[in-house]
C-alpha positions in Angstrom: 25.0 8.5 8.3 25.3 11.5 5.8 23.0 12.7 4.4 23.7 11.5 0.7 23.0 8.0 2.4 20.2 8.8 4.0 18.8 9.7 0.7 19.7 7.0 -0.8 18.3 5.0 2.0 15.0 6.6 2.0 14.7 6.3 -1.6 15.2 2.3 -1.1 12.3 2.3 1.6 10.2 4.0 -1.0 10.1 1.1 -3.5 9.6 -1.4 -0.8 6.0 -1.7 0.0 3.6 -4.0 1.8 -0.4 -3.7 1.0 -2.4 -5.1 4.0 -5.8 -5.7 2.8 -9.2 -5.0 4.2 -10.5 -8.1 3.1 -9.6 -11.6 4.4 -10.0 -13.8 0.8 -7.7 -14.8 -1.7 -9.5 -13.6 -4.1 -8.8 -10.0 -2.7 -5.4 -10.5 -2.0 -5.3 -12.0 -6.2 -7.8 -9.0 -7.5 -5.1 -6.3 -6.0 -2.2 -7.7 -6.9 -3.7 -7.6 -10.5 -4.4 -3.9 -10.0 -0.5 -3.5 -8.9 0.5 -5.6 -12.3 -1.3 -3.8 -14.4 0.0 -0.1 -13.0 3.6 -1.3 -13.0 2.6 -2.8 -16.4 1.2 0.3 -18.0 4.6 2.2 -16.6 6.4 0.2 -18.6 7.6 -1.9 -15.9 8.4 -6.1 -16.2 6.7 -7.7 -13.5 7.4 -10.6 -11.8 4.4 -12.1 -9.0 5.6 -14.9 -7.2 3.8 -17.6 -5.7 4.1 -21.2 -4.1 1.6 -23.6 -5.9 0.5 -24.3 -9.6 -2.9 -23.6 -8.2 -2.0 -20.5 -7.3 -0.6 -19.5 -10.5 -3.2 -20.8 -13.0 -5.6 -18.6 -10.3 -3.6 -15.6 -11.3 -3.2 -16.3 -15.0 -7.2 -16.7 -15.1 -7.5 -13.7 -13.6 -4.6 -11.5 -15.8 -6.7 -12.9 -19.0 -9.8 -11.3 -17.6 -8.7 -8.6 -15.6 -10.0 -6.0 -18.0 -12.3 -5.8 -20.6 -10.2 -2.7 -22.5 -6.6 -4.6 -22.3 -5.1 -7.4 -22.1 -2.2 -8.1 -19.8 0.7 -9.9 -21.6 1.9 -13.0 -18.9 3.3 -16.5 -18.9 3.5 -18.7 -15.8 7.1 -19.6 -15.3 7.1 -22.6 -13.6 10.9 -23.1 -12.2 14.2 -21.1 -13.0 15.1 -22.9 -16.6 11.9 -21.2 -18.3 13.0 -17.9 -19.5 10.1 -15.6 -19.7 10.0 -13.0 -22.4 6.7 -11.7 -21.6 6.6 -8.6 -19.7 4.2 -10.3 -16.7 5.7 -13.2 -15.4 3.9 -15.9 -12.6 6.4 -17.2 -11.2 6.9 -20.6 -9.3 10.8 -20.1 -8.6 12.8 -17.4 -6.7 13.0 -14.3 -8.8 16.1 -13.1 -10.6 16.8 -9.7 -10.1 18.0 -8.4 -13.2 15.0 -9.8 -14.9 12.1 -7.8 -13.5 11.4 -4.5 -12.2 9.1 -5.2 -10.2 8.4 -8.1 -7.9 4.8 -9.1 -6.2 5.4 -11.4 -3.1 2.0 -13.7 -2.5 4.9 -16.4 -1.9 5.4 -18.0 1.7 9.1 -17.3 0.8 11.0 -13.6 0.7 13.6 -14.3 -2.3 17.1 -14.2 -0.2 18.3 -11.4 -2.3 15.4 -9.0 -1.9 16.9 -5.9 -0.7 18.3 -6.0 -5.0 15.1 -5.4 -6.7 14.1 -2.1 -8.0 10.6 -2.5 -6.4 9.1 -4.8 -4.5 5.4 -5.0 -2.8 4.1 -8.2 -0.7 0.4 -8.4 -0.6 -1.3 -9.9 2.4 -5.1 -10.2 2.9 -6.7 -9.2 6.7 -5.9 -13.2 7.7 -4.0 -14.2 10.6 -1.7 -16.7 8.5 -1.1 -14.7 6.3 -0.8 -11.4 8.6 1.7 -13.9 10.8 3.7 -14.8 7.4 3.8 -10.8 5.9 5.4 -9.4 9.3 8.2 -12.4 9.0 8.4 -10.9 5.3 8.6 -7.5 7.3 11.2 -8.5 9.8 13.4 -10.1 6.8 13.4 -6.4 5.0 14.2 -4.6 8.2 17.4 -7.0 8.6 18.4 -6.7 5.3 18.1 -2.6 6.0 15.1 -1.8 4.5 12.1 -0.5 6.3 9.1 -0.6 3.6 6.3 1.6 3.4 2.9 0.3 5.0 -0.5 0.5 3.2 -2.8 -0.8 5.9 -6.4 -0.8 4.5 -7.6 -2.2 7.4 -7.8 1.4 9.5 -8.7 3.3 6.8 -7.3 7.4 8.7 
């Protein structure tokens, strides 16, 4: 490999990322990945959070209208491919499109089959075995696709 590509790959691996929470609730899992909207948000970035259920999303979207007293975040749930979404926070209930976002949240059971395309890309996962069991299948996904993502593990805090 030279090492122009081994730049280029390390710069890939640096806007993969997986956040392994302390915590083993939802609502953890939910009240970081509105933290990680709002930074990408305030950057200027469009953001798309997908997830599997309705539930799930009106969760979020509760939680995006409240997040913080001093702003609001502008969001839409996007409930299946057809809806285009012109907001820049998006909840989405279908497999992201690339080209539309700049950054993508995974809470989703799914990885989106292209996901080695997307500028940035973080998976949240809170300190629970099923979810824990479902991030490193997320984890082993990236590394065939080439990417091996930076690891924030709050549970040993160093």
């Amino acid at each position: 490999m030279s090492e122009a590509d081994s730049a280029t790959q390390e710069e890939r691996n640096q806007s993969y990322w997986f956040h392994i929470l302390a915590q083993n609730t939802a609502a953890a899992r939910n009240l970081h990945t509105a933290k990680l909207v709002d930074k990408a948000w305030q950057q200027g970035d469009r953001v798309g959070i997908v997830c599997d259920t309705m539930q799930h999303a009106q969760e979020l979207d509760d939680l995006l209208w409240n997040f913080s007293p001093d702003a609001f975040i502008p969001h839409r749930i996007v409930p299946d491919s057809a809806t285009t979404c012109t907001d820049p926070v998006g909840i989405l209930l279908c497999p992201p499109v690339a080209e539309d976002w700049d950054t993508v949240i995974i809470l989703s059971d799914t990885l989106p089959a292209d996901a080695d395309r997307f500028k940035r890309l973080a998976l949240v996962a809170q300190n629970d075995e099923a979810v824990l069991e479902q991030a490193r299948s997320h984890f082993k996904q990236l590394r065939a696709l080439g990417i091996t993502p930076r690891v924030h593990d709050q549970r040993n805090p160093r």
